[in-house]
TIVO-730735 format. One line per 10 residues: number of its first residue (from 1); for each residue x, y, z of N, C-alpha, C. Coordinates in steps of 0.1 Angstrom, whole numbers, plus 5000, padded with zeros to 4 digits. Each point is the difference from the previous one (the first is absolute). Layout:
BEGIN
NUM> X Y Z X Y Z X Y Z; ...
// end
This chain:
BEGIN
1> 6771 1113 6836 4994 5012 4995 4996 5009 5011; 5004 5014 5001 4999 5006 5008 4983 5007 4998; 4994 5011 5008 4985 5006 4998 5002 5012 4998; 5016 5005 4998 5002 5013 4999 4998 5006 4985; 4995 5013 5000 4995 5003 4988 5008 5007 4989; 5007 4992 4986 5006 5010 4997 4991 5010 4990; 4993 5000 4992 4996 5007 4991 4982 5000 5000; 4999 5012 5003 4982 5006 5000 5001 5011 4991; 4982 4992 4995 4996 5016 4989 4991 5003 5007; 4999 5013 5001 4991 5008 5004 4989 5010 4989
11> 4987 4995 4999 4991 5005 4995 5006 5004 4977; 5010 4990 5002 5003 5002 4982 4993 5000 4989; 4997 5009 4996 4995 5003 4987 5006 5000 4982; 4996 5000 4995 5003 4999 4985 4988 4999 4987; 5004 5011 4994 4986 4998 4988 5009 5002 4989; 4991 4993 4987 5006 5003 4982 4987 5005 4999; 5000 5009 4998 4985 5012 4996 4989 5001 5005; 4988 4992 4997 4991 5001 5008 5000 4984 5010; 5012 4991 4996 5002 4988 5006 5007 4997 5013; 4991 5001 5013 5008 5000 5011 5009 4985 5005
21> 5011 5001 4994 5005 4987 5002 5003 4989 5016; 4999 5009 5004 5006 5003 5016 4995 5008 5007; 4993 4995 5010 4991 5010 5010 4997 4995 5013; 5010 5016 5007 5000 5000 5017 5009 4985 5000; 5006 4993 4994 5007 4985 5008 5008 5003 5013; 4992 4994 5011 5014 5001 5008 5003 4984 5009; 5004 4996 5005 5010 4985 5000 5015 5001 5005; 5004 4990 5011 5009 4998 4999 5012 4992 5000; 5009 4994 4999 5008 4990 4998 5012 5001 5006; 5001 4987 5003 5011 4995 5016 5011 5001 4994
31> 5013 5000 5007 5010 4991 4994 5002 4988 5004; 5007 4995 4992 5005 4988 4998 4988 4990 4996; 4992 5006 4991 4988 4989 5000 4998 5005 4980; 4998 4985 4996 4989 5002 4989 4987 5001 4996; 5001 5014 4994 4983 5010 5007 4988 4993 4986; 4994 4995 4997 4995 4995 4988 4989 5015 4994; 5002 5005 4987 4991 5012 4998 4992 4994 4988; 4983 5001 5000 4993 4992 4995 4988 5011 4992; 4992 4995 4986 4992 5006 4996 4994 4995 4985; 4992 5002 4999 4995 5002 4987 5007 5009 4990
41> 4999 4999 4986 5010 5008 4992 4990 5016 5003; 5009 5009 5000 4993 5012 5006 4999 5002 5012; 5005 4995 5012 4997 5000 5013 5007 5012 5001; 5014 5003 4995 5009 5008 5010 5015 4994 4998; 5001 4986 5001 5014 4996 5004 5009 5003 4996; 5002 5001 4991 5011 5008 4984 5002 5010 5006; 4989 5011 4998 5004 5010 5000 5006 5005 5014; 4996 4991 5012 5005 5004 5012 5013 4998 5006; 5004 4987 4992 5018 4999 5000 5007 5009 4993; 4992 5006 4988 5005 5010 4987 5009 5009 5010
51> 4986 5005 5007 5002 5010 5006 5014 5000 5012; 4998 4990 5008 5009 4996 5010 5010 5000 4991; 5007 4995 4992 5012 4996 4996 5005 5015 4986; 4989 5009 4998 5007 5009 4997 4993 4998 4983; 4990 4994 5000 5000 5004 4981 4988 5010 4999; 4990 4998 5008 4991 5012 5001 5002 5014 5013; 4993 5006 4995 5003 5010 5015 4988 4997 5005; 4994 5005 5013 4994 4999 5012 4989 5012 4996; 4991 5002 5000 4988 5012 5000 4999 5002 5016; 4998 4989 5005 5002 5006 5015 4998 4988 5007
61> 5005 5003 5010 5000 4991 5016 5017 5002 4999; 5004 4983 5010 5012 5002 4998 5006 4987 5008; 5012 4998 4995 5004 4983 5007 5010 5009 5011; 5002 4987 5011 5004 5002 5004 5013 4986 5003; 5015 4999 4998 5006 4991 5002 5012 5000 5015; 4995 4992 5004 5009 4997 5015 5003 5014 5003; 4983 5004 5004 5004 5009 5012 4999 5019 4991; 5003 5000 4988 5001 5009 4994 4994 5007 4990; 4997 5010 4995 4994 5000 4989 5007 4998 4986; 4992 4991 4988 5007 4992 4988 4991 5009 4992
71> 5009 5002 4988 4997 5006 4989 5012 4995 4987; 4996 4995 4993 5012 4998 4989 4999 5006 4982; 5002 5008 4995 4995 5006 4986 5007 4990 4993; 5009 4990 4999 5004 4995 4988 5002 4984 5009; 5004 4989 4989 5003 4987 5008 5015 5000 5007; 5006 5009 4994 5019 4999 5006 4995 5007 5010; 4995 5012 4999 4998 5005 5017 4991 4991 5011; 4990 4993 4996 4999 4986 5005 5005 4990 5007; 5008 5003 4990 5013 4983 5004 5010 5012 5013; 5003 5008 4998 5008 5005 5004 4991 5004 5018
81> 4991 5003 5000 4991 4998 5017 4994 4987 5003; 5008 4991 4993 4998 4985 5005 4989 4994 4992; 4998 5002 4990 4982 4996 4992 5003 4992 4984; 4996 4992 5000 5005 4992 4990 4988 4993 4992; 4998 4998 4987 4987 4991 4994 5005 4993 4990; 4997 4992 4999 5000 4988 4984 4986 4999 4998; 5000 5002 4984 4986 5003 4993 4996 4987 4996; 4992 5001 4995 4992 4990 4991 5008 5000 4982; 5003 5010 4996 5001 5003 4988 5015 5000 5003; 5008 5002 4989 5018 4998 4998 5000 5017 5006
91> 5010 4995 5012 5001 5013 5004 5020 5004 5000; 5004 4992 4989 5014 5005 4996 5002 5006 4990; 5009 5003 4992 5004 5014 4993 5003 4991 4990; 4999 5001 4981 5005 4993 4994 5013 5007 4997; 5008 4995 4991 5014 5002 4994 5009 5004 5013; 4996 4998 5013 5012 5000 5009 5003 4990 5009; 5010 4998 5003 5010 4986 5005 4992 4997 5010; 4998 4986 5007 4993 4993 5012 5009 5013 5015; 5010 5003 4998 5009 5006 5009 4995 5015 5005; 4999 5004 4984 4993 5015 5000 4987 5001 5000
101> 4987 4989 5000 4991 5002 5004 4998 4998 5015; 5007 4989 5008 5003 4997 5014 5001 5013 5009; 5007 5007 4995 5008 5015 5011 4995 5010 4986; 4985 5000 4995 4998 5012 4994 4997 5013 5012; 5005 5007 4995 4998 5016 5014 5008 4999 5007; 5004 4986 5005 5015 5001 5009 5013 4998 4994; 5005 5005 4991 5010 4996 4994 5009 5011 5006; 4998 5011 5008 5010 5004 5005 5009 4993 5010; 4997 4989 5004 5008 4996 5011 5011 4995 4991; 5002 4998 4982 5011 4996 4997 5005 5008 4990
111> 5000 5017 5005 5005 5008 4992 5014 5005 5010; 5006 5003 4996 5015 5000 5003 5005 5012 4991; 5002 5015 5007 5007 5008 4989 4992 5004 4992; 4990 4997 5000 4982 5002 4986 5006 4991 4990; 5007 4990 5006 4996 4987 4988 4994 4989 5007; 4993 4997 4991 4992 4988 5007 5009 4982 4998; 5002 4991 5008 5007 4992 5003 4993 4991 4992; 4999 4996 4986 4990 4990 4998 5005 4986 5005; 5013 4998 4998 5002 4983 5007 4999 4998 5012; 4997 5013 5015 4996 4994 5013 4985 4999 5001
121> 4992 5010 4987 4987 4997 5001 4996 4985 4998; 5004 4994 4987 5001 4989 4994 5004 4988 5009; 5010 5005 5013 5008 4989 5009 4985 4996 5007; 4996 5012 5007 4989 5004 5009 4988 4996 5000; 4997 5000 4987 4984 4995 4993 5003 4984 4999; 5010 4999 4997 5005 4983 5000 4999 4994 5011; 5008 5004 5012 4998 4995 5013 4984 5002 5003; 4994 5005 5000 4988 5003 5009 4989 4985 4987; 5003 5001 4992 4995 4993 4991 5004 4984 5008; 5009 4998 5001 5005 4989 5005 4998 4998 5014
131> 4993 5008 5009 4996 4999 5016 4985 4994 4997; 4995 5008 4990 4984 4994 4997 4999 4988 4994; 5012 4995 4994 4997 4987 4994 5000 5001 4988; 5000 5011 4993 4998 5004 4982 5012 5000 4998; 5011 4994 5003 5016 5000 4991 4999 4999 4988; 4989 4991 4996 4997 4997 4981 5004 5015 4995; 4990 5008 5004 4998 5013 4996 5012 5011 5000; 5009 5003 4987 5009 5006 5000 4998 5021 5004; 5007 5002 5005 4998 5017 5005 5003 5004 4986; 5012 5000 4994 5002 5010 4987 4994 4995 4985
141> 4989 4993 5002 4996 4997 4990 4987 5009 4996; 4994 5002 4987 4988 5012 5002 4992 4989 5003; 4987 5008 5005 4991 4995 5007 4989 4997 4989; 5003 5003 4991 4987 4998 4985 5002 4985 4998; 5012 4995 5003 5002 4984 4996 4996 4990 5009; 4994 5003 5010 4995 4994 5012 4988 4998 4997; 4987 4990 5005 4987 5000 4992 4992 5005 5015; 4988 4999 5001 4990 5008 5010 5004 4992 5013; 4999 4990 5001 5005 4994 5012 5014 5003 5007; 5008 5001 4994 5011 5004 5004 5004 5012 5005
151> 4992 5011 4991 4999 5010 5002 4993 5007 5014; 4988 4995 5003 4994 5001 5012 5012 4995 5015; 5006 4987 4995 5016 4998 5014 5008 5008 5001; 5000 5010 4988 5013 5010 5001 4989 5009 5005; 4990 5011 4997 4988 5001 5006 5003 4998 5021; 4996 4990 5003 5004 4998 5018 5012 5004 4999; 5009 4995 4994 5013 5005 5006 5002 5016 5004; 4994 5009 4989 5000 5014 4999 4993 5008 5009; 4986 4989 5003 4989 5009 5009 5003 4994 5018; 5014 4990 4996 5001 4997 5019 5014 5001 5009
161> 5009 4998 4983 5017 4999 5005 5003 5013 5011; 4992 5012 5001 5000 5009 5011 4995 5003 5014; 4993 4989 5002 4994 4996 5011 4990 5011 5004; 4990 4998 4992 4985 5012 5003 4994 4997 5009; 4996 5006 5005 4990 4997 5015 4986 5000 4994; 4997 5001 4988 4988 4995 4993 5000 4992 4985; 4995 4989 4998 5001 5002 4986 4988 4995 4996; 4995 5004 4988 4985 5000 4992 5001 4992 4993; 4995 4989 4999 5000 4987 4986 4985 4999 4995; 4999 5010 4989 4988 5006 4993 4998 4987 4985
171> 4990 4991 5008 4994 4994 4987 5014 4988 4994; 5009 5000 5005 5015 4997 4996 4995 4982 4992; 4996 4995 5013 4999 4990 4995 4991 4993 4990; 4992 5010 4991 4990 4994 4991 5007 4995 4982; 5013 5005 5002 5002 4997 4986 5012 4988 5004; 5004 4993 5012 5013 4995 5002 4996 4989 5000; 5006 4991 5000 4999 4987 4995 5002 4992 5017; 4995 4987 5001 5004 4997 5013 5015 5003 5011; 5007 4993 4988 5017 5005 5014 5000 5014 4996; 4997 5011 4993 4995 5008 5000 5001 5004 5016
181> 4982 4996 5003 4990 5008 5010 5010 4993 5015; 5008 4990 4995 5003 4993 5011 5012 5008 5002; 5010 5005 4994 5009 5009 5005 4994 5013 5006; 4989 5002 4996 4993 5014 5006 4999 4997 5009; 4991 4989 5009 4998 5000 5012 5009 4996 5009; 5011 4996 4992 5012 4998 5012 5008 5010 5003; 4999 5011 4989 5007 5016 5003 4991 5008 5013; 4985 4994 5001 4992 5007 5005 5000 4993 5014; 5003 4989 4999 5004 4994 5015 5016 5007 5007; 5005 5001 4992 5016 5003 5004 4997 5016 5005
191> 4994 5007 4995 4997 5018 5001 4989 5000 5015; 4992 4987 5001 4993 5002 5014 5010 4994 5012; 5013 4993 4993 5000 4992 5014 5014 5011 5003; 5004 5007 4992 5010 5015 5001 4993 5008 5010; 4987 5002 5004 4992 5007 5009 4996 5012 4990; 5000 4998 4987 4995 5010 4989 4983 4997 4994; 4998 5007 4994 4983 4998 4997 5000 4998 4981; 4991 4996 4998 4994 4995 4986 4985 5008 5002; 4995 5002 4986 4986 5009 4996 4999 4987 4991; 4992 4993 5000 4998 4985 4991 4983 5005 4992
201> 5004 5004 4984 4984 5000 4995 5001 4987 4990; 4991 4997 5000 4996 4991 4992 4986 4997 4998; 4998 4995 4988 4983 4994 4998 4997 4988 5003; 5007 4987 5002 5001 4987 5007 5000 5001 5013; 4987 4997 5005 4998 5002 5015 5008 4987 5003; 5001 4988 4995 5007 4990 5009 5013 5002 5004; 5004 5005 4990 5013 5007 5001 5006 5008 5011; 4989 5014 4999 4998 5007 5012 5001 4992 5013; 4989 4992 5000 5000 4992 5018 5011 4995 4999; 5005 4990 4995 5014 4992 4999 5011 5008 5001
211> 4998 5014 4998 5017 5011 5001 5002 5011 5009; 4988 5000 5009 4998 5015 5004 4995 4994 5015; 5005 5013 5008 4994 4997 5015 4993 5010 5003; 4993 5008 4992 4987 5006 5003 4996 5005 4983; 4988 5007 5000 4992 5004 4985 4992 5013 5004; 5002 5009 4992 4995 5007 5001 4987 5004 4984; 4991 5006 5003 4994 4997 4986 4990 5015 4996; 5003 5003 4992 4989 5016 4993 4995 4998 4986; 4990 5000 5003 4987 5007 4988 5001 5011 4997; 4993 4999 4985 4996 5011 4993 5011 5012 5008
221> 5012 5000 5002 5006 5011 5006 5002 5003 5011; 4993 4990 5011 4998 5002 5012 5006 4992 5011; 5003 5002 5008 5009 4990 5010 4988 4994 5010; 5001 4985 4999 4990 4988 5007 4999 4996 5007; 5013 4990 5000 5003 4996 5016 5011 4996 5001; 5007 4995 5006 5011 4995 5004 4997 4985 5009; 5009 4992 4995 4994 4980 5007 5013 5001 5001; 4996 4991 5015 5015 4986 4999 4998 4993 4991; 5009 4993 4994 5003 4992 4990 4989 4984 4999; 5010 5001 5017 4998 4983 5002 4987 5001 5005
231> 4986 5008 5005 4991 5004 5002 4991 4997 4987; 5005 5003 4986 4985 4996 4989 5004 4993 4989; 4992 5003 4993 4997 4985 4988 5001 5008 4988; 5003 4995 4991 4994 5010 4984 4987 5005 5000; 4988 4994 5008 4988 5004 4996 4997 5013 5004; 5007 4998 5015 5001 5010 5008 5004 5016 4991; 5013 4997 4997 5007 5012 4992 4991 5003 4988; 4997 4991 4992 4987 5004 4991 4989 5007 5003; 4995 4997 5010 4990 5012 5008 5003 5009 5004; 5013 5003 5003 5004 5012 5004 5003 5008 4988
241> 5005 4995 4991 5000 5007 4986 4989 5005 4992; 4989 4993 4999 4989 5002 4992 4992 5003 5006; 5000 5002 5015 4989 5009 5008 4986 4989 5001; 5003 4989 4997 4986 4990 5004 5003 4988 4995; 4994 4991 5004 5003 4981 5003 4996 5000 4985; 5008 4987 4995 5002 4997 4986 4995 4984 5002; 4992 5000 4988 4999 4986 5000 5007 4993 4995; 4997 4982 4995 5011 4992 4999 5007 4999 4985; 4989 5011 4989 5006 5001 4989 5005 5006 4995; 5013 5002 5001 5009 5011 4988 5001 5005 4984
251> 4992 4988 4995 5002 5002 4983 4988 5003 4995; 4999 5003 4991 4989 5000 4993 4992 4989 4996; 4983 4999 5004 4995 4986 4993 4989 5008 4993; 5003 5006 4991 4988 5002 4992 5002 4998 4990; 5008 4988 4995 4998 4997 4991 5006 4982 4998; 4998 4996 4990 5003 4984 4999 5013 5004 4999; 5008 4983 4993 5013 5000 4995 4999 4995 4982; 4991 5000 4995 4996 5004 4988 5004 5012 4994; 5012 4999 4989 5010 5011 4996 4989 5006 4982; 5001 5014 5002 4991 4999 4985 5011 4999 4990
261> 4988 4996 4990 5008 4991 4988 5004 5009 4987; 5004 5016 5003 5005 5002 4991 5013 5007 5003; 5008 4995 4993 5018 5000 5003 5002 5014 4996; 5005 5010 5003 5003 5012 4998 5017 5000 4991; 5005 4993 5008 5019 5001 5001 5003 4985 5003; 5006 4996 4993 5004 4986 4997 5021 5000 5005; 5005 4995 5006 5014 5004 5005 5005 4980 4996; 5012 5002 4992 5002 4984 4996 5016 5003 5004; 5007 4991 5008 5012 4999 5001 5013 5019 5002; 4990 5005 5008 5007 5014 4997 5015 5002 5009
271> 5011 5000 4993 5012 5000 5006 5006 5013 5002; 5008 5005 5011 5014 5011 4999 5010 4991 5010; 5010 5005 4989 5013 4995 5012 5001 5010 5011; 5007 4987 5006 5005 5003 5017 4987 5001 5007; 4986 5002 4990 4987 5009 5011 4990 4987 5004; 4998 4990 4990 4990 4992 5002 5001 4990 4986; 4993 4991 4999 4998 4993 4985 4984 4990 4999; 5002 4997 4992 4989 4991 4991 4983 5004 5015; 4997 5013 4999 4984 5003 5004 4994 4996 4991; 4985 4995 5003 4994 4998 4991 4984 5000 5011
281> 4991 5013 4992 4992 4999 5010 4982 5007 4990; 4987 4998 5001 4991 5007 4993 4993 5009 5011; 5000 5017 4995 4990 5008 5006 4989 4995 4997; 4986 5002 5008 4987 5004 4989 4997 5010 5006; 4986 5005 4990 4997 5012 5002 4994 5002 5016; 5000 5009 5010 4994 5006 5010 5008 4995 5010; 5009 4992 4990 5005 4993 5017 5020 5011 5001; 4998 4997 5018 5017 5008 5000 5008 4986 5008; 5008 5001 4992 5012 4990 5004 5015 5005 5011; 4999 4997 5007 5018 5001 5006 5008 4991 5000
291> 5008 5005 5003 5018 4993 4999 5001 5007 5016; 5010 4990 5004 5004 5001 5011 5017 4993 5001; 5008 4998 5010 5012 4997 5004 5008 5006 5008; 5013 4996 4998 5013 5012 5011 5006 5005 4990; 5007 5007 5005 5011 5009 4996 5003 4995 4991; 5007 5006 4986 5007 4995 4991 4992 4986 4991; 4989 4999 5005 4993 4987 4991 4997 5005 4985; 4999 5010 4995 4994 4997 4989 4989 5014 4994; 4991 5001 5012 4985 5004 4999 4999 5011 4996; 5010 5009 5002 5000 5014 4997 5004 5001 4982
301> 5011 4993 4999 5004 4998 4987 4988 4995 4991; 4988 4990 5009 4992 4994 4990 4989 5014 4995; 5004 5010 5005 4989 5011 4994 4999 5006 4991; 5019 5005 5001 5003 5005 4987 4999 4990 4991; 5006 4989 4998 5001 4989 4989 4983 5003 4995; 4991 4999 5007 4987 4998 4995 4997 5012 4992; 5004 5008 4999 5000 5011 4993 5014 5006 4989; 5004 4994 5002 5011 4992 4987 5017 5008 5005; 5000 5008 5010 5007 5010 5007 5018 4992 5004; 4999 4984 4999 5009 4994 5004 5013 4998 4990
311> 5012 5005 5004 5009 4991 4987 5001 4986 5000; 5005 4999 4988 4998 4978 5000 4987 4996 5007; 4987 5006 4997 4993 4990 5003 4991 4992 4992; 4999 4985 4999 4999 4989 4993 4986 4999 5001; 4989 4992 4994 4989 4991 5001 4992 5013 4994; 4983 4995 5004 4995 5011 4993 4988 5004 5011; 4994 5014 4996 4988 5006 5009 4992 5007 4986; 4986 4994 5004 4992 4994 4988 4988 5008 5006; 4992 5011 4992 4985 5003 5006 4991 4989 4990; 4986 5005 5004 4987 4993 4995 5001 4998 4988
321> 5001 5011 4993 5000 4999 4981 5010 4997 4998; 5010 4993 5004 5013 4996 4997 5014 5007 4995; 4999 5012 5005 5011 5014 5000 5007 4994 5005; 5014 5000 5001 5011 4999 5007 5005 5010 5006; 5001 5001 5014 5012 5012 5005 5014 4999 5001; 5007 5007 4988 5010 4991 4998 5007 5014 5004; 4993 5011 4999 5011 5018 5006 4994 5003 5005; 5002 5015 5005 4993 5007 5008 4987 5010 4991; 5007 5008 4991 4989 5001 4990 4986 4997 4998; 5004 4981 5000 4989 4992 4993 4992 5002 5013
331> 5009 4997 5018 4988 5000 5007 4990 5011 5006; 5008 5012 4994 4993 5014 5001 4992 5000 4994; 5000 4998 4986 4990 5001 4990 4989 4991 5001; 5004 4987 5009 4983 4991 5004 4992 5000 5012; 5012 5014 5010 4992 5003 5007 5004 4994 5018; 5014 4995 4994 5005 4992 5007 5007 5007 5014; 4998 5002 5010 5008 5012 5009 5009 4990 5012; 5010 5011 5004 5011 4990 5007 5005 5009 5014; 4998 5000 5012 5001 5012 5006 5009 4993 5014
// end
C-alpha cells in the first residue's frame, strides 16, 4: 500500500431543507488501501458517497481525485472519471438482460453502424462473468429471474469489470448471506492488491477492523477522525461515534421477560409459496415483534401475508375477538395497516 493520496474532500457540504446532512467534511484517502467510512444512522455516510459517485450534487466544497478536481452529476459520468459504487439496495435494472445491465451507459462500445451488436455484448458480459467466477450466471438471460444474491454478483461485476480507481461498497453487505459477504471481500482484496482503493461503509464494526486498513468516522454530519485500523478496538470506534464512553449495556433492561397476557393477533401455520411456510407465532398487546434473516428468506413476504396481500396464502391470521384476516378489506376495516 502506497501513502499517496488519491481522493480528498475538501470542506463538503450538503443539506435536505433545514437538515444539514454533511458539514465542512474534509478527509483523505490513499490508494491502494481499504478506507473503512463509519457512523451512526444520520452521520453523513450515504449521503457523502451519494455525492462522490454522482447521485446527489455537492452544495459546496469539492473532492478532489488524483491530483485533480472531481465532480460527477450522474453515476455513468462517475464510472466514466474512474468512480464506481455498489449499494446496499438492488442497484440493477428490472426487465433487462444480465448483459445489458453489465455495460448499461456503455453500450456504445458495441454499436457498429448505430446498430448495437447484441451477441458481442452477450459474448462479453459472459466472459467477464466467467473471470469472476459467476459462469453459473447467464449474460442473455433477464435479470428479474435471478434472486437478490445473485443479483448483487452481477452488481461487482458492473461496478469493477472497468477498473475504477475508486469503488464505494455502501452498506452492501447487510442483506447478503455469508458466501455472499465472502465474495465481497475477496473482490475488495483483488481491487487493493491492483494498487486501486475501496470506500468500505458498513455498520459491523468487526467487519470493518477485519477488512479495512484504515477508518475514518463522522457524526451528526461531521468529519472525526481518521484511525489506523490495526491501532483500535470496537469500543474505541464506538466512542468516536457517539461522542462519549459507553457502558457495558446495549439493550434495554427495564423491563422483565414476562410477556403481557393479552394476544392481540394470533398467526397459526401461515404459508406462501416459494416465500416461506407453516409460521406460527402470538402478538400481545404493547409488545413489537421482528423478523429478521437474508436475502430471499421469507420476511418481507411475511408482511404482506399478514395483511392478507399474498397470492396462495394458506393458514390463518386471527385478531382478539376472533376476526379473521382473510383480505385486505377486512384488515383495513379492523384497523389493520401494512407499510
Amino acid at each position: 500500500m502506497t501513502d499517496s493520496i488519491l481522493l480528498t474532500s475538501e470542506n463538503l457540504c450538503k443539506s435536505f431543507g433545514i437538515t444539514r446532512a454533511v458539514r465542512d467534511v474534509s478527509f483523505s484517502i490513499r490508494k491502494g488501501e481499504i478506507h473503512g467510512l463509519i457512523g451512526e444512522n444520520g452521520s453523513g455516510k450515504s449521503t457523502f458517497s451519494a455525492m462522490l459517485t454522482g447521485i446527489y450534487t455537492i452544495d459546496s466544497g469539492r473532492f478532489i481525485l488524483d491530483g485533480a478536481e472531481y465532480r460527477a452529476g450522474n453515476q455513468i459520468e462517475a464510472n466514466r472519471k474512474g468512480v464506481s459504487i455498489i449499494v446496499q439496495e438492488t442497484g440493477t435494472v428490472d426487465s433487462l438482460t444480465v448483459a445489458e445491465n453489465i455495460f448499461l451507459g456503455k453500450e456504445d462500445q458495441f454499436v457498429k453502424f448505430g446498430v448495437k451488436n447484441t451477441t458481442w455484448m452477450n459474448h462479453e458480459a459472459q466472459r467477464l462473468l466467467r473471470e469472476y467466477g459467476y459462469d453459473r450466471i447467464k449474460a442473455e438471460v433477464v435479470i428479474d429471474h435471478y434472486n437478490f444474491e445473485d443479483r448483487k454478483l452481477i452488481e461487482m461485476v458492473k461496478a469493477t469489470y472497468f477498473n475504477p480507481k475508486l469503488v464505494v461498497v455502501d452498506e452492501t453487505t447487510t442483506a447478503l448471506s455469508q458466501e455472499g459477504r465472502l465474495e465481497l471481500y475477496d473482490l475488495m482484496d483483488k481491487i487493493r492488491a491492483d494498487g486501486r482503493t475501496v470506500i468500505f461503509i458498513s455498520h459491523d464494526l468487526a467487519e470493518v477492523i477485519a477488512h479495512t486498513d484504515r477508518i475514518s468516522v463522522l457524526r451528526d454530519g461531521a468529519y472525526i477522525d481518521t484511525v489506523e485500523t490495526k491501532n483500535v478496538t470496537e469500543d474505541d470506534l464506538r466512542r468516536l461515534m457517539v461522542g462519549r464512553e459507553l457502558g457495558t449495556h446495549y439493550y434495554r433492561t427495564d423491563y422483565d421477560e414476562a410477556k403481557p397476557s393479552d394476544v392481540v393477533l394470533r398467526v397459526r401455520n401461515l404459508s406462501v409459496p416459494k416465500a416461506f411456510s407453516n409460521v406460527s407465532f402470538d402478538l400481545h398487546q404493547g409488545e413489537i415483534i421482528g423478523f429478521g434473516g437474508l436475502s430471499e428468506c421469507g420476511m418481507h413476504e411475511l408482511g404482506k401475508a399478514l395483511f392478507a396481500g399474498s397470492y396462495g396464502r394458506t393458514g390463518k391470521v386471527t385478531l382478539a375477538d376472533g376476526t379473521e384476516i382473510n383480505s385486505i378489506p377486512t384488515a383495513i376495516s379492523r384497523s389493520v395497516a401494512y407499510a
